[in-house]
C-alpha positions as CSV (number, residue, x, y, z in Angstrom):
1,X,-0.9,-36.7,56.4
2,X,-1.8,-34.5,59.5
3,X,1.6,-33.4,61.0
4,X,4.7,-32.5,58.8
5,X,7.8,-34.9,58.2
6,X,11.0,-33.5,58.5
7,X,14.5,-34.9,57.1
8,X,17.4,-33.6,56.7
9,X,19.6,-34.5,53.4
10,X,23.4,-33.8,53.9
11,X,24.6,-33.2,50.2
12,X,28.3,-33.2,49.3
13,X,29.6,-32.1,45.5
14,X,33.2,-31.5,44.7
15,X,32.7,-28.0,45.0
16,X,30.6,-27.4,48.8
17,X,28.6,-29.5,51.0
18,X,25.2,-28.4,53.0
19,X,22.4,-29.5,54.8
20,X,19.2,-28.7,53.9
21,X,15.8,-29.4,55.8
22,X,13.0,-30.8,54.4
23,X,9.9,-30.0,55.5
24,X,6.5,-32.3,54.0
25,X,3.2,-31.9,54.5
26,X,1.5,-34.4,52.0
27,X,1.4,-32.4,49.2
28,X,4.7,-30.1,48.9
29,X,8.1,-30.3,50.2
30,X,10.4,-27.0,51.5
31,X,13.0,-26.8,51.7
32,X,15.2,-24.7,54.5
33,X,19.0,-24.0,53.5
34,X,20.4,-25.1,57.2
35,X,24.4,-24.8,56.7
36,X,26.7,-24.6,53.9
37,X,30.3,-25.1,53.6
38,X,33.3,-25.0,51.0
39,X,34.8,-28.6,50.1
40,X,37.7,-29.3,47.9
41,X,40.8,-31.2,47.4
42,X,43.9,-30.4,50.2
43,X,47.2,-31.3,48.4
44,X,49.9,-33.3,50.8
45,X,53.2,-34.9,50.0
46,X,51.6,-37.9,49.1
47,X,48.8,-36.5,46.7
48,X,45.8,-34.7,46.5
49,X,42.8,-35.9,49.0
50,X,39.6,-35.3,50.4
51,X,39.6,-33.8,54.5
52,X,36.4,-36.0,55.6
53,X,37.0,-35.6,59.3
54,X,36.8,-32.2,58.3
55,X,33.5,-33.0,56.4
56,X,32.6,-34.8,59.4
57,X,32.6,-31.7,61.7
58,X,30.2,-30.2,58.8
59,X,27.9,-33.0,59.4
60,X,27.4,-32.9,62.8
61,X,27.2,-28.8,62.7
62,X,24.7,-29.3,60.4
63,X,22.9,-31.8,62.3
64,X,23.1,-29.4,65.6
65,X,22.1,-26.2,63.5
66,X,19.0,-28.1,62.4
67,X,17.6,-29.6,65.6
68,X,19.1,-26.4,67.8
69,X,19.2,-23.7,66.0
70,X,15.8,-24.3,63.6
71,X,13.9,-26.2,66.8
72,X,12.8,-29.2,64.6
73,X,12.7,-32.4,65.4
74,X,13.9,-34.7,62.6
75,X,13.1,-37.9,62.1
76,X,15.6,-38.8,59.2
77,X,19.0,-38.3,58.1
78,X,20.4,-39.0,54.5
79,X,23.8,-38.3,52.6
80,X,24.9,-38.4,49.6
81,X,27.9,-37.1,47.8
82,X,29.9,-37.6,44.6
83,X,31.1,-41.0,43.0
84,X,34.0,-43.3,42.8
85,X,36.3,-42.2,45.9
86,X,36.1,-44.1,49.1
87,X,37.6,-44.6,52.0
88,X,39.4,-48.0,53.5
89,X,39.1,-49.0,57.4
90,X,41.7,-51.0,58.8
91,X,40.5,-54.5,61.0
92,X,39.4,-52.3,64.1
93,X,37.3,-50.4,62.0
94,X,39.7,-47.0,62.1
95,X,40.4,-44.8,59.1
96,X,43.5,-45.4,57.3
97,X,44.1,-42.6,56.3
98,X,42.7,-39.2,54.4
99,X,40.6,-40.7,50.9
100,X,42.4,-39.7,47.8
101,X,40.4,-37.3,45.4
102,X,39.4,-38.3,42.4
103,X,41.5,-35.9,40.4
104,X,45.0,-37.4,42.0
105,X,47.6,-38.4,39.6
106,X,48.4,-41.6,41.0
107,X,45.8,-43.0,38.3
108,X,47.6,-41.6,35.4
109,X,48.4,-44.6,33.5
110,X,46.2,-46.6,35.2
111,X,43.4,-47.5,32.4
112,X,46.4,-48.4,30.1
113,X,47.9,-50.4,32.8
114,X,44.6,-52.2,33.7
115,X,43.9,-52.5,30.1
116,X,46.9,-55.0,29.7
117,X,45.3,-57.6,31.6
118,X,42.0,-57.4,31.2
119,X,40.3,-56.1,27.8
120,X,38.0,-53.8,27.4
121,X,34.9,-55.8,26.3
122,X,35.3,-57.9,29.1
123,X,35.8,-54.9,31.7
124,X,33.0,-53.4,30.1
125,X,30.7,-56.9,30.3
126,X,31.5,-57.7,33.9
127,X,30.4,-53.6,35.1
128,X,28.8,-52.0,31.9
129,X,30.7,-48.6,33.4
130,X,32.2,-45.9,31.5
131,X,36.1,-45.9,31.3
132,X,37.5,-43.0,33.8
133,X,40.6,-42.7,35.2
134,X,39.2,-41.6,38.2
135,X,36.7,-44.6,38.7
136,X,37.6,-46.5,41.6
137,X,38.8,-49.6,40.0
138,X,41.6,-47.9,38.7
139,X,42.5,-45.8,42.3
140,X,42.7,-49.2,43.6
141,X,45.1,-51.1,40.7
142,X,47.0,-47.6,41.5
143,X,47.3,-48.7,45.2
144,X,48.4,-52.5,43.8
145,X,51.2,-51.1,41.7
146,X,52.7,-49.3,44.1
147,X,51.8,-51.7,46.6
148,X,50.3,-49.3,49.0
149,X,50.5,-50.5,52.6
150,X,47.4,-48.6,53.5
151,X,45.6,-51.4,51.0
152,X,47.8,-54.0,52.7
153,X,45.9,-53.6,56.0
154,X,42.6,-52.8,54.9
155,X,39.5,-54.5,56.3
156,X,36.4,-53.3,54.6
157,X,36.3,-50.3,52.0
158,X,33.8,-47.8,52.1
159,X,32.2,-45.4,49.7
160,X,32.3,-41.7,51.1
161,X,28.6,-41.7,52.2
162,X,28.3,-45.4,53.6
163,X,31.8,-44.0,55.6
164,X,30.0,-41.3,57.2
165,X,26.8,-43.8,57.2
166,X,29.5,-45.9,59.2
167,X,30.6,-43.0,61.4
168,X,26.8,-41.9,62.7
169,X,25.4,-46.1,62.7
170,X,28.0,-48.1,63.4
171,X,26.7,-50.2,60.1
172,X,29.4,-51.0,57.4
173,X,27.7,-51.5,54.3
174,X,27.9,-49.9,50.6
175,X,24.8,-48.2,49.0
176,X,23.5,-49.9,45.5
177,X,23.7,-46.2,43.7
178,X,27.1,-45.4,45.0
179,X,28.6,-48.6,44.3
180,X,27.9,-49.2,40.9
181,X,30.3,-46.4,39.9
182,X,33.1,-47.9,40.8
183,X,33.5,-50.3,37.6
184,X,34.2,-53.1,40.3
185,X,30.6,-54.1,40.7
186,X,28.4,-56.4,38.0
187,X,25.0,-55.3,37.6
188,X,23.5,-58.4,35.8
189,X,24.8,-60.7,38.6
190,X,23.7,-58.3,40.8
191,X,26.9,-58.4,42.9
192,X,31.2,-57.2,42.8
193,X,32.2,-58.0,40.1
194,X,34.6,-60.7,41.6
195,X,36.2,-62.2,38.6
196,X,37.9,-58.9,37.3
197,X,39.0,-58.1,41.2
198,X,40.5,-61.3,41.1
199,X,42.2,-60.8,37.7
200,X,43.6,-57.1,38.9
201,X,45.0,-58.6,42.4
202,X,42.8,-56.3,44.1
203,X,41.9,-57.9,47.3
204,X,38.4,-59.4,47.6
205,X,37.5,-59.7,51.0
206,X,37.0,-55.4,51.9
207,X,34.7,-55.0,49.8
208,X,31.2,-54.6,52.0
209,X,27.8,-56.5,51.5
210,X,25.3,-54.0,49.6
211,X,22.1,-52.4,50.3
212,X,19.4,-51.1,48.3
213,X,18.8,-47.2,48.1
214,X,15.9,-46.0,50.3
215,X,16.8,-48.5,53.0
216,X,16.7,-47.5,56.5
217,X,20.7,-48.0,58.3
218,X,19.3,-47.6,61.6
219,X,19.4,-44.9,64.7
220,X,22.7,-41.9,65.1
221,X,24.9,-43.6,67.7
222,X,24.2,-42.3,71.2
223,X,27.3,-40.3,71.2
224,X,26.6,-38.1,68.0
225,X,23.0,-37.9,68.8
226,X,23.9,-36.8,72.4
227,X,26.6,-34.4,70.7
228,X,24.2,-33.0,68.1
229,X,21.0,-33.1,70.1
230,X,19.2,-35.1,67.5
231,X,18.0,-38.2,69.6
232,X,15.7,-40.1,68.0
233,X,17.0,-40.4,64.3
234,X,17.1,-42.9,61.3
235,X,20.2,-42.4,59.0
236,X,18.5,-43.4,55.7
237,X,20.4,-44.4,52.8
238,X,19.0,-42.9,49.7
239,X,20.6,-43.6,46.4
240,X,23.9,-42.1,48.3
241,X,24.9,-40.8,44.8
242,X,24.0,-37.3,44.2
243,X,23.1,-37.8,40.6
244,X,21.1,-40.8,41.8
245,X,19.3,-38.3,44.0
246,X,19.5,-35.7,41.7
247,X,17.0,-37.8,39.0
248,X,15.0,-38.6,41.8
249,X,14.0,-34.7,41.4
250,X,13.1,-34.7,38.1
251,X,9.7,-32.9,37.7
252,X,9.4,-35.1,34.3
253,X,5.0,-36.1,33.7
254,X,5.8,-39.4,31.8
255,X,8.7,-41.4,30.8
256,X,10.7,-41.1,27.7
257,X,12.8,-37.7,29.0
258,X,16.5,-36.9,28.7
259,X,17.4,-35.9,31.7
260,X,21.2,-33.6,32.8
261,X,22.1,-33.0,36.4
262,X,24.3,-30.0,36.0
263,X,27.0,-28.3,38.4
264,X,30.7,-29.2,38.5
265,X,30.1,-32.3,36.4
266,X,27.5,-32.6,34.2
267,X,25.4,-36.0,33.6
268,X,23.1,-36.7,30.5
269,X,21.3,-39.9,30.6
270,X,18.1,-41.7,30.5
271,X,16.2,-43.8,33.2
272,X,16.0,-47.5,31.7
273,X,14.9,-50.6,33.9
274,X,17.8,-53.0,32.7
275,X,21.6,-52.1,32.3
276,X,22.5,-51.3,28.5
277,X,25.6,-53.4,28.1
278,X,26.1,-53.6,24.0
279,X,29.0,-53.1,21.8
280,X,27.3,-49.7,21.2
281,X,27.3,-48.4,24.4
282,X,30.7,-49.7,25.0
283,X,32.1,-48.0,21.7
284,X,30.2,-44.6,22.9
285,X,31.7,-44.9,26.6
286,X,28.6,-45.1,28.5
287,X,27.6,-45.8,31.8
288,X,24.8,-48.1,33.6
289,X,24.9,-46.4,37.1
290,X,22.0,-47.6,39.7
291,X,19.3,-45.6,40.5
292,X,16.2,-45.4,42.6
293,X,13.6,-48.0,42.5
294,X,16.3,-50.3,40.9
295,X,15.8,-48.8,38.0
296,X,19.6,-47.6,36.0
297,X,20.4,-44.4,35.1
298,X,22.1,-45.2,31.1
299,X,24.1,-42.2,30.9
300,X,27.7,-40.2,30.4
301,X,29.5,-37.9,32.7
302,X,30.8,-34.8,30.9
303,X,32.9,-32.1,32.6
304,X,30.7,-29.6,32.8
305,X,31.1,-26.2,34.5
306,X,34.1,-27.6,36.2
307,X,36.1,-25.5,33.2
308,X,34.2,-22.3,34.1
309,X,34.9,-22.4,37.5
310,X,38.6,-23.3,36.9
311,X,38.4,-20.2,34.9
312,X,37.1,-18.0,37.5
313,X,39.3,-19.7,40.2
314,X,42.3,-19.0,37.7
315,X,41.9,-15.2,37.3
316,X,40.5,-14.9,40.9
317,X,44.0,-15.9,42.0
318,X,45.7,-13.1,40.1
319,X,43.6,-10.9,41.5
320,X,40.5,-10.5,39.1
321,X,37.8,-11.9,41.3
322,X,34.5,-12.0,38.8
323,X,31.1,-13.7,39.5
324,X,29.6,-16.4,38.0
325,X,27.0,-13.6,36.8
326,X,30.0,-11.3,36.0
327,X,31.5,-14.4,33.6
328,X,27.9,-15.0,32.2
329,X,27.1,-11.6,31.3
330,X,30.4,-11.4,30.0
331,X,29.8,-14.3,27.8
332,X,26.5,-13.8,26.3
333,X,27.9,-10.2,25.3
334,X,31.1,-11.6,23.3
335,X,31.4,-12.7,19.6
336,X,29.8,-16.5,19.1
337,X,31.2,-19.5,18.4
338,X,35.1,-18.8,18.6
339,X,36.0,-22.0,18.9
340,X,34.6,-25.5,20.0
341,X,36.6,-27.6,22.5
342,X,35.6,-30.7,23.8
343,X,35.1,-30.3,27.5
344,X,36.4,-34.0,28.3
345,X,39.6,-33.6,26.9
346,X,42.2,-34.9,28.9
347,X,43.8,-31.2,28.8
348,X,40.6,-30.1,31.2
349,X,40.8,-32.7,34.1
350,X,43.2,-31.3,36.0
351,X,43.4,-27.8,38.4
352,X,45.8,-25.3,36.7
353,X,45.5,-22.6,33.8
354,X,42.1,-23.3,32.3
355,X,42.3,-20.2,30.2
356,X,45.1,-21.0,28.8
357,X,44.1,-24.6,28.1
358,X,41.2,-23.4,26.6
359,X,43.3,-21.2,23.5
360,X,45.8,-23.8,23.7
361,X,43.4,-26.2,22.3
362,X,41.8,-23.6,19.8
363,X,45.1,-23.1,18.4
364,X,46.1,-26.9,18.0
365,X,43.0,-27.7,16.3
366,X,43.5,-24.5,13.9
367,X,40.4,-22.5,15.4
368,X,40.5,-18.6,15.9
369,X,41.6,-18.7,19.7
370,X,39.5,-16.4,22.1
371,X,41.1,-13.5,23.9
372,X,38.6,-12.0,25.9
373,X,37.5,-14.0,29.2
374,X,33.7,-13.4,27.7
375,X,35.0,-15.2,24.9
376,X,36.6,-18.1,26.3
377,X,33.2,-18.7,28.9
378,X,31.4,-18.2,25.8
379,X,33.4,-20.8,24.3
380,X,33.2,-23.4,27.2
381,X,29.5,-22.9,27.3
382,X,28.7,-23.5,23.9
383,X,30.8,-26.2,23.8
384,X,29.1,-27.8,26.7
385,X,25.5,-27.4,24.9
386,X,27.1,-28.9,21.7
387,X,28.6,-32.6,24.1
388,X,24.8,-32.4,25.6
389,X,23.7,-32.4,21.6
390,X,26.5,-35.2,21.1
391,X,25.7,-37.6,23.6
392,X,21.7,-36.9,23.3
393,X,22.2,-38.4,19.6
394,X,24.3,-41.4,20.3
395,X,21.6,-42.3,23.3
396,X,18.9,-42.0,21.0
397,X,20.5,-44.0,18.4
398,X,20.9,-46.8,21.0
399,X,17.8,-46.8,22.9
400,X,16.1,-46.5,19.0
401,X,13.5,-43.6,20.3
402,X,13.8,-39.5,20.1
403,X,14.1,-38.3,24.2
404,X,11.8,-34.9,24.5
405,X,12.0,-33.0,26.4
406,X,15.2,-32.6,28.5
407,X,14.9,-31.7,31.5
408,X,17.8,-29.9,33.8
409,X,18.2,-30.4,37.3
410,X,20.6,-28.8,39.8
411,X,23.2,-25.9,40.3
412,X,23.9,-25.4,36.7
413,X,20.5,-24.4,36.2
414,X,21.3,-21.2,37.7
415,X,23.1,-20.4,34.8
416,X,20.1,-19.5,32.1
417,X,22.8,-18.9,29.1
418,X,23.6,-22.7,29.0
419,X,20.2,-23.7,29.6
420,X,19.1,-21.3,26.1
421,X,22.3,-23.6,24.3
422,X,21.3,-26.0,25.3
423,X,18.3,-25.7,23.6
424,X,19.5,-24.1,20.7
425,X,21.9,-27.1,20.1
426,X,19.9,-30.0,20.5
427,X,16.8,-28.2,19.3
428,X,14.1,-29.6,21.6
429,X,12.6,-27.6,24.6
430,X,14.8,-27.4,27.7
431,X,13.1,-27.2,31.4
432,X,15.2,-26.8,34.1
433,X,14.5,-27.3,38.1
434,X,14.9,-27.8,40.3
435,X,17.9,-26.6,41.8
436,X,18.4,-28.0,44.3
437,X,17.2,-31.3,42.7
438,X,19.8,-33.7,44.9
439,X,18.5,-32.2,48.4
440,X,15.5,-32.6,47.3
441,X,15.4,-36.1,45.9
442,X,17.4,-37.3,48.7
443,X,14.5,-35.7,51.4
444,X,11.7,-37.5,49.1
445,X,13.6,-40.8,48.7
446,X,13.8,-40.5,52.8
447,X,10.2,-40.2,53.1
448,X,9.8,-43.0,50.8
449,X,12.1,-45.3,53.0
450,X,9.4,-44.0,56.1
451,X,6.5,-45.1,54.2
452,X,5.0,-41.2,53.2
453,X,5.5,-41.9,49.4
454,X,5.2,-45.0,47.4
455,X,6.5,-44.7,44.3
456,X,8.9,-42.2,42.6
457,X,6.3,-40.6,40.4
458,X,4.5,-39.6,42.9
459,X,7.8,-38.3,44.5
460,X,8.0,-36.2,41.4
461,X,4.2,-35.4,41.7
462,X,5.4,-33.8,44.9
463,X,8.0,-32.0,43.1
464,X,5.8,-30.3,40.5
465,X,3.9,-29.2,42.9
466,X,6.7,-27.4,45.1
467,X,9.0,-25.8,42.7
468,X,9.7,-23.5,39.6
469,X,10.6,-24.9,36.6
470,X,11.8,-22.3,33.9
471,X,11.1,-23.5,30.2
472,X,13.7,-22.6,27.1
473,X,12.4,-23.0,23.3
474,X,15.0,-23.3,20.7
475,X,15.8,-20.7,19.2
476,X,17.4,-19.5,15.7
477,X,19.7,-22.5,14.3
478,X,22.1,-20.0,12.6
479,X,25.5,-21.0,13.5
480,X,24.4,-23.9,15.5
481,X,24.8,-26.7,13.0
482,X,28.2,-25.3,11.2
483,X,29.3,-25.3,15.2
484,X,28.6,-29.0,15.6
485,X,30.0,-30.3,12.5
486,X,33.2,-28.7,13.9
487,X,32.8,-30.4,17.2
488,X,32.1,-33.9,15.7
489,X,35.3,-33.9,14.0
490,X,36.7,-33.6,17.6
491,X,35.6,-36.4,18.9
């Protein structure tokens, strides 16, 4: 390769949005932080939803800063953001409205509801996803029980990547990744999972034909590339789910790795080759999510530094605005193992008084409750490492093999006193990196689609060669395994 390839990955989490420019030469990809931007939920009347037109401006900026501002020329554009929401357009192709967030009541009730007309085990056959109340099958039964006009006059439902996919191509189509964690697709038939649509009255005709990740969607519409300056550009598709990306990034040598893409949420899972749709897996709540190369990430989302920075949020708002470093420092200084909570309580899901939650559940459960905010990070965090321990056991039991080592990708890799839990929970070594693992597998998988890579080890070749990965050996088990026998009883 004589001249360097540039994309540009536009990554969304539930947290902040950026775009980052990738720069490869062959051997080693850089990347150049372009723009950043907050991105959370805006609460109206109606609920709590996402501001994509907002989002869209980001886009665009971003797309301007990096052809004006940085002088490249890019020859790619891909996006990915978080799962389950989407968007619905009505016949003219025209937004109907601002996308709910995940996190909205209106699903409250919603698995229970669904649950009464259609069992589990044959929810669970037809999509082989994990039970959420957020997942999008249950948003949309939410819209049939309250019979939602907005679903009334929908034409075609989007994802939130293939809408913005939509917004800069003119191409309505959903991404393989993204779509299979909705629990309204079937990934043995390969298709939606039509039957249970049917069964839940959820109209079957919006739902978009599907696209495998890597494919290229085609060039920016002549007015956002004459807007933006960027003339000349494919939109890729990667897998437009961040974790999907995020694996993508894995510096892992050989199969056989766990693998947890940590920040708000945190995923811990395995790459398998054919969805894991057993009683097991069922019982366990697991989830067959696509991944790159058609390959299925066989995994479980657990909430993750979403209490921390609830935490933070909560005693920034009354006026005790602390780090992330502050709160760690904090943490690794105060008294171990409190209490154990588990972080996917229902009492965690929601915005409000984290702390509070937090020695709310200590004292139900009859634990000493922690006082201090070190303690209650402290608690969170080791509590986190202890679910990573948890669900690392029941995938091993399933898949019948020991996963070494695990590998940590993304944001939460910044914070170095989960990744030394985490280790000294499950007891194997921990390497973590890179951080900006979804920017980065979204860049490669880009390349890929362009024909510069051609295969996704030697995508993670490239990523071994280009970034820092920090190692953490287990340490001292003292306290440890008295710590998890507590936690199991909570589950």
């Amino acid at each position: 390769m004589t001249t360097t390839l540039n994309t540009l990955a536009l990554d969304f989490g539930a947290e902040s949005g950026r775009a980052i420019l990738g720069q490869f030469d062959g051997q080693r990809l850089a990347l150049t932080d372009v723009h950043r931007f907050p991105n959370g939920p805006v609460r109206l009347p109606d609920g709590l939803h996402w501001d994509v037109l907002r989002l869209w401006t980001e886009i665009k900026t971003g797309i301007a800063k990096t052809v004006r501002d940085q002088g490249q020329a890019i020859a790619s554009i891909g996006i990915d953001t978080w799962g389950v929401d989407f968007a619905l357009l009505d016949r003219q192709g025209a937004l109907i409205g601002n996308p709910y967030h995940y996190r909205d009541d209106r699903t409250d009730g919603m698995v229970e509801a669904v649950l009464q007309r259609v069992s589990r085990e044959e929810i669970f056959a037809q999509t082989g996803i994990q039970f959420m109340q957020l997942n999008t099958l249950y948003q949309l039964y939410a819209m049939v029980v309250q019979q939602a006009p907005a679903l009334a006059i929908a034409e075609t439902l989007l994802p939130i990547p293939d809408l913005f996919n939509y917004w800069l191509t003119g191409v309505k189509a959903g991404e393989f990744s993204h779509v299979t964690t909705t629990q309204c697709y079937d990934p043995r038939r390969q298709t939606w999972a039509w039957p249970l649509l049917q069964a839940l009255d959820i109209p079957t005709h919006i739902f978009p034909p599907i696209g495998a990740p890597g494919t290229v969607r085609g060039p920016l519409l002549s007015h956002v590339a004459e807007e933006t300056g960027a003339h000349g550009v494919q939109v890729v598709a990667p897998t437009c789910h961040d974790t999907g990306c995020a694996v993508v990034a894995v510096p892992a040598e050989r199969p056989g790795f766990a693998w947890i893409s940590s920040g708000t949420w945190s995923i811990l899972g395995v790459e398998v080759a054919e969805p894991i749709i057993t009683p097991d897996s069922l019982r366990y709540n697991f989830t067959n999510e696509g991944g790159a190369g058609g390959s299925f990430r066989f995994s479980k989302n657990i909430m993750g530094l979403w209490l921390v920075q609830e935490c933070r949020r909560w005693w920034a708002a009354r006026g005790d605005a602390l780090s992330y470093t502050e709160l760690t420092q904090m943490a690794a200084a105060a008294r171990p193992f409190t209490c154990v909570v588990d972080p996917d309580h229902d009492d965690f899901l929601k915005p409000g008084d984290m702390p509070a939650r937090v020695q709310a559940f200590a004292a139900r459960t009859g634990q000493a409750v922690p006082e201090s905010q070190g303690e209650i990070v402290r608690s969170v965090l080791e509590s986190i490492a202890l679910k990573y321990r948890y669900v690392l056991e029941k995938a091993e039991e399933m898949l019948g093999q020991r996963l070494d080592p695990i590998h940590i990708v993304g944001g939460g890799t910044q914070n170095q006193l989960l990744s030394q839990f985490t280790a000294d929970a499950t007891g194997r070594p921990v390497f973590t990196g890179p951080i900006e693992a979804t920017a980065m597998g979204n860049c490669l998988l880009q390349a890929m689609a362009l024909g510069h890579l051609s295969s996704l080890w030697e995508a993670r070749a490239v990523v071994r060669r280009s970034t820092e990965v920090l190692t953490f050996e287990p340490g001292p088990r003292a306290g440890w395994d008295e710590a998890y026998a507590r936690f199991v009883q909570l589950q």
